[in-house]
N, C-alpha and C positions, 0 to 999 in steps of 0.2 A: 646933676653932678653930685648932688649929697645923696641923691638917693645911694648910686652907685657904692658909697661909700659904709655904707649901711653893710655890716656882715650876714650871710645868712647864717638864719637858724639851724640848730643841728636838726631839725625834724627836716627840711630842706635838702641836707645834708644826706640824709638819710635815704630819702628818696631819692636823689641823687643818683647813690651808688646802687641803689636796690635797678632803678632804670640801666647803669650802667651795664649792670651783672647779668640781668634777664635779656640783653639786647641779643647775644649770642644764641638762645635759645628762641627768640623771634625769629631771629635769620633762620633756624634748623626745622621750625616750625612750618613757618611757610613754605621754605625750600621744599618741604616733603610735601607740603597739600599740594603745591603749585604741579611737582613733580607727576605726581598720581595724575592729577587735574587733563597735564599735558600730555599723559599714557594712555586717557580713556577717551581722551576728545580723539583717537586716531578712529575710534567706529561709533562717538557717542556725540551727540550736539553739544560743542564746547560753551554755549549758553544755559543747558538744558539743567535745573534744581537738581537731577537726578544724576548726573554728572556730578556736580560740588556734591551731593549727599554720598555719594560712594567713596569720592575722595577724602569725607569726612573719617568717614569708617574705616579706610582703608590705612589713614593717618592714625587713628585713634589705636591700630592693631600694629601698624610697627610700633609704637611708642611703649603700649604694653607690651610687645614682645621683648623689647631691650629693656623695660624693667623688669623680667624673670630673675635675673640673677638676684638683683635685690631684691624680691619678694619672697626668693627661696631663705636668702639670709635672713630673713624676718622671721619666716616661717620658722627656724630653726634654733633660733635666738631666745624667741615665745616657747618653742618646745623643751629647752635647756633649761629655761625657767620654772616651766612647769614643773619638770621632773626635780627640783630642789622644792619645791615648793612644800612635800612633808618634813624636810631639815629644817626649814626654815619655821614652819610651825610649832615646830620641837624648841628654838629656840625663841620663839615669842612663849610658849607656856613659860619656858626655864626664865627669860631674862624680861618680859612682860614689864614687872614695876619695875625695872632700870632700862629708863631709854637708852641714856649714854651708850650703857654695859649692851645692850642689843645690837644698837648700830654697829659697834664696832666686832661682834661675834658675827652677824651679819655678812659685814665688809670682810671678814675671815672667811667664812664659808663661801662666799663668792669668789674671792682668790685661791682657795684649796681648789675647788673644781673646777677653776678656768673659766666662770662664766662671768661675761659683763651685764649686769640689766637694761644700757643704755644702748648697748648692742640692738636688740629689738623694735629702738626709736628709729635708731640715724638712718636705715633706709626709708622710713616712711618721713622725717626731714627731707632727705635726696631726694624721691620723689614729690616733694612738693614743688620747687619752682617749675617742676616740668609740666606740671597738671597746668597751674597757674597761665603758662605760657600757649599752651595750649586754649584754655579761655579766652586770655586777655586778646590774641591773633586772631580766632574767632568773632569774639563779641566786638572789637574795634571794626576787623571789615563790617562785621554787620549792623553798626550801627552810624559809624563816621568812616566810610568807603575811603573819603582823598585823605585821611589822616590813620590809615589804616597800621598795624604795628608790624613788621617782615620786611625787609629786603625785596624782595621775591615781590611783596604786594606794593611797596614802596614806591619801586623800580618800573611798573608796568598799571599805572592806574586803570587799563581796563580790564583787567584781571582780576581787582579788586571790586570794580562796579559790577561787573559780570556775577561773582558772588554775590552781592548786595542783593540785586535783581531776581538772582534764581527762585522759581516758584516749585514746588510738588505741592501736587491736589490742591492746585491756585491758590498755592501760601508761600509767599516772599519768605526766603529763610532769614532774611532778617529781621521780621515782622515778630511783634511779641503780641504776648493775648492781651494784655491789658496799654491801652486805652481803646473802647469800644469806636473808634475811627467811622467805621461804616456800617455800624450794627455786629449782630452775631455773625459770623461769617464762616469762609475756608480758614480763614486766619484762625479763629481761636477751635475751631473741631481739630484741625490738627496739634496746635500748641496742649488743649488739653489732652490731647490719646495722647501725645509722648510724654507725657508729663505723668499723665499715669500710669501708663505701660515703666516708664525706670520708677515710681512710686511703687509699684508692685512686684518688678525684680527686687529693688534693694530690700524689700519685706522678705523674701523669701531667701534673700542670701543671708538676710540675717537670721531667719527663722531655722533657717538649715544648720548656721554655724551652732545657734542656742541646742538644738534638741539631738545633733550628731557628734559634735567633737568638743564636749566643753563637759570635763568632769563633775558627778555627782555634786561635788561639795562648792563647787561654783552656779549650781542654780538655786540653791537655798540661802535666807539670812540676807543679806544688807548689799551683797554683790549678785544676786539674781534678781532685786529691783532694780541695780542700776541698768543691768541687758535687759529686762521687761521695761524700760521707760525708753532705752535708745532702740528697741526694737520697733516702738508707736511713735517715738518722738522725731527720728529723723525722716522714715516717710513721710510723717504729718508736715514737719518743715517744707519737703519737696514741694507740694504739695504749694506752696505760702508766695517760694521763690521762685519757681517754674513758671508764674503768671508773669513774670517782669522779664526772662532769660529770650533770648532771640531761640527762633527754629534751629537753625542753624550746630547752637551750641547746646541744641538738645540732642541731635541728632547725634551728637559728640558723648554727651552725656549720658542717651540711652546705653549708646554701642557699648560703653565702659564699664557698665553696671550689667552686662548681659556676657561680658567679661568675664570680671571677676565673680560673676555666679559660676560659671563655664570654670575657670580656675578652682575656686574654691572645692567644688566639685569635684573635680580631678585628685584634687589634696586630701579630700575629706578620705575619699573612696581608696585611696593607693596608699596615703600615708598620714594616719591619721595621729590625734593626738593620745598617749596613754593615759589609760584609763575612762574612756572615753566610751561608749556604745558604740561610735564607730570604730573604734578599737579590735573591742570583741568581735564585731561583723569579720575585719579584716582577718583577726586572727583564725578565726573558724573556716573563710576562705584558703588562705593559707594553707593548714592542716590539710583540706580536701583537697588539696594540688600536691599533697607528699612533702612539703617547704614546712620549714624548723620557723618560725615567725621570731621567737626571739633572737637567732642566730642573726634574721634581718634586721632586725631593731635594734642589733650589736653593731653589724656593720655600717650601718646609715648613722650611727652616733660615733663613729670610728674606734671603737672599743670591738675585745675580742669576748665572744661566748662564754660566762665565765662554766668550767665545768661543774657536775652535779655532786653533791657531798656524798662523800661515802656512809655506807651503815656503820653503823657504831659495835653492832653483832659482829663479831670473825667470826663464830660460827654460819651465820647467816652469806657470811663472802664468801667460806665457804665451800656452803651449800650451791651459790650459784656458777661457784667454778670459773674463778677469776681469768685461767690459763684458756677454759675451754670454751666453745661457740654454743653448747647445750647445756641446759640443767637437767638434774631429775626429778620428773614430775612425783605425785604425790604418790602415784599406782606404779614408778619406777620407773615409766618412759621418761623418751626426751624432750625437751623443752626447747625452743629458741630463746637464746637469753635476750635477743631483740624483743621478744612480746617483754616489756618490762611489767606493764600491769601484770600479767598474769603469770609470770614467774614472783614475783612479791605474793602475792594470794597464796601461789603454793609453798613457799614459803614458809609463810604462816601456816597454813594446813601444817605440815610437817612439826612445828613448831608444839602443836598440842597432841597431847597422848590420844592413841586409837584407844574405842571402847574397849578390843579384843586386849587390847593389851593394859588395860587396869583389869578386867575380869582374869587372866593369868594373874599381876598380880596379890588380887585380892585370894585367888587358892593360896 
């Protein structure tokens, strides 16, 4: 009776509501694996590891496919940023020894163009309880089956044992590599190859992101040790944590890192970030398809093409014949005023006296 009476703590409290919140996305979780689950057992053994492992993957890809939208927001967010990022240098030389005086030129410049910086977090917030949820549905069936986290798996405990059970290459997906239970086995050859196979995508999505879409002045000085330390630092964690993770929620964790390689990729190659080498790759692509590339990267920032500044010469406007489609060349022919290089060139030819013409004047 007194315990009763005891309040709980706000860290209680806490967890609490965090249970409450995540429960709706356990229901959506399982619903989808269950769903898949019950699609593939129409031509596939509804017992069979390779069943629950496709229904893994197949969960893992709707999930990321509904968070496109927020990843494109991200993507774009970080691209907005980027592109301030020489203003913004401008006003740390200028206002450098006044913090105050900085923040608030800062907070200026961010309001003048419209950009948020917190913009670029809150989908990768949003997408965190769903990752979470995804986990926690997973590693529960696979490790406490009748106490499992889903509706779906709640509702139908053989559903839940049945995953528990499932073997590929006679490895229980809920089986983890470490404690050596029966010796070296099925169990940890497979725990280990998935464990390095997403140890070695996540190396190359980050290897990719460092050496293709990340400007010059971000791989050198104090902010290219911090990507050369999380380029070795997070595989090497893999790596740490992957001996304690069920099959199961590796299988989840491969597919998503083979993902966003597949993602990133796409992004890198079609839309990348300025000033970037992959940048220049694009833009040179571009060019050889006949397409204006900045006209694109006007559109896609929702801004118009701003036009090309006039000569400062009238004589030289002109010479190029503002009204007409031709110019005249240096020899008198016509020119396309389309060739812009090479009407500029003639140009200038025209621009400096012929030799015949100092030798007249010099008679």
């Amino acid at each position: 009776m007194f315990a009763m009476l005891i309040p709980m703590t706000l860290w209680d409290d806490f967890l609490g509501f965090l249970s409450a919140a995540m429960t709706p996305l356990y229901w959506a979780v399982s619903g989808i694996l269950v769903g898949f689950h019950s699609l593939l057992s129409m031509f596939m053994d509804p017992n069979s590891g390779w069943t629950w492992a496709l229904s893994i993957m197949l969960l893992t890809v709707v999930i990321r496919t509904l968070l496109i939208p927020l990843f494109v927001r991200q993507i774009n967010s970080s691209r907005n940023m980027q592109l301030l990022q020489p203003k913004v240098k401008e006003l740390n030389d200028k206002w450098g020894h006044d913090r105050e005086r900085l923040g608030q030129e800062t907070m200026k410049l961010y309001k003048e163009e419209g950009v948020n910086p917190m913009a670029s977090c809150l989908p990768l917030l949003l997408q965190m309880p769903i990752f979470l949820a995804l986990f926690y549905v997973l590693n529960s069936v696979s490790r406490t089956p009748d106490q499992a986290l889903g509706y779906f798996f709640q509702s139908n405990p053989e559903l839940a044992a049945s995953l528990h059970n499932a073997t590929i290459f006679g490895a229980q997906l809920s089986s983890t590599f470490l404690p050596f239970t029966d010796g070296f086995g099925a169990t940890q050859w497979v725990t280990a190859t998935l464990v390095v196979l997403m140890t070695i995508v996540l190396f190359v999505t980050q290897l990719q992101l460092m050496r293709k879409n990340m400007p010059p002045e971000a791989l050198t000085g104090q902010m290219a040790q911090q990507q050369k330390m999380m380029l070795y630092i997070f595989p090497f964690m893999y790596l740490f944590m992957g001996v304690n993770i069920p099959i199961g929620v590796l299988v989840y964790w491969l597919t998503t890192n083979l993902w966003t390689m597949g993602q990133q990729y796409i992004l890198i190659h079609n839309n990348p970030a300025p000033g970037t080498p992959a940048y220049v790759d694009w833009e040179e692509r571009m060019r050889a398809r006949g397409k204006d590339p900045d006209e694109i990267a006007a559109k896609r920032r929702g801004a118009k093409k701003k036009p090309a500044p006039a000569a400062a010469d009238p004589n030289r406007i002109a010479r190029q014949g503002a009204a007409t489609s031709s110019v005249a060349g240096a020899d008198g022919s016509d020119v396309d005023a389309s060739d812009q290089p090479t009407v500029q060139r003639q140009v200038i030819a025209r621009q400096q006296p012929r030799k015949d013409t100092r030798a007249q004047r010099k008679k």
